[in-house]
N, C-alpha and C positions, 0 to 999 in steps of 0.2 A: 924188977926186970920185966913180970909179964905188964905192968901199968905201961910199960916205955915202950912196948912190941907192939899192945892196942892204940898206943895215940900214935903211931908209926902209921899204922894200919888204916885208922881213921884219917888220918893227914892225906893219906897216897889216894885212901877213897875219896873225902871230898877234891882233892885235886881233880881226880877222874872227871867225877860229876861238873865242873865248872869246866874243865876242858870240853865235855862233851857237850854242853849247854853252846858257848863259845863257836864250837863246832858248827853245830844246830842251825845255828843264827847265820854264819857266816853260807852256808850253804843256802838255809832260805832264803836268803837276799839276791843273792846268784841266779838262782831259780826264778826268782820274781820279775827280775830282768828277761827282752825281750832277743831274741838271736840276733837281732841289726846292733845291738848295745853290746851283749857279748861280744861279737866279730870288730866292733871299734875296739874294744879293750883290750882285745886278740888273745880271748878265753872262749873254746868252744864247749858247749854244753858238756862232754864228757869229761872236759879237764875238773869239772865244780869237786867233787869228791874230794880229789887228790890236793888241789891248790889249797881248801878249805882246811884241810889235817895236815899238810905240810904249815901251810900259818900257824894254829895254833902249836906243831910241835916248836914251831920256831921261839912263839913267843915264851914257851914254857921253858926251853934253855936257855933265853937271856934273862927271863926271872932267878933261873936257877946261878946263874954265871952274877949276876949282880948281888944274890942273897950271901954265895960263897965271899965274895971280894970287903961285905960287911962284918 
């Protein structure tokens, strides 16, 4: 039982980590972009945070939504 709790544990950590990585990336690419590139996009510098963790939440429910359907 405690073996089934740590690889629990371990799973939900590295997910963390690869989410946060994911993250990371996604926001420094954003950043790297220049205000005339944002404002075509119709992302203003503040939204980078939000839009960046809303994608990865996203992507990590249809991972989750497609693992269950296997």
């Amino acid at each position: 039982m405690k073996k089934i709790i740590m690889e629990n544990y371990l799973t939900r950590f590295i997910r963390y980590v690869i989410d946060w990585r994911k993250t990371r990336g996604i926001i420094r690419q954003l950043q790297a972009l220049d205000d005339k590139i944002l404002k075509d996009i119709g992302i203003s510098r503040h939204d980078i945070y939000r839009l960046a963790y809303t994608k990865v939440q996203k992507d990590r429910n249809m991972l989750d939504i497609k693992t269950k359907k296997e």
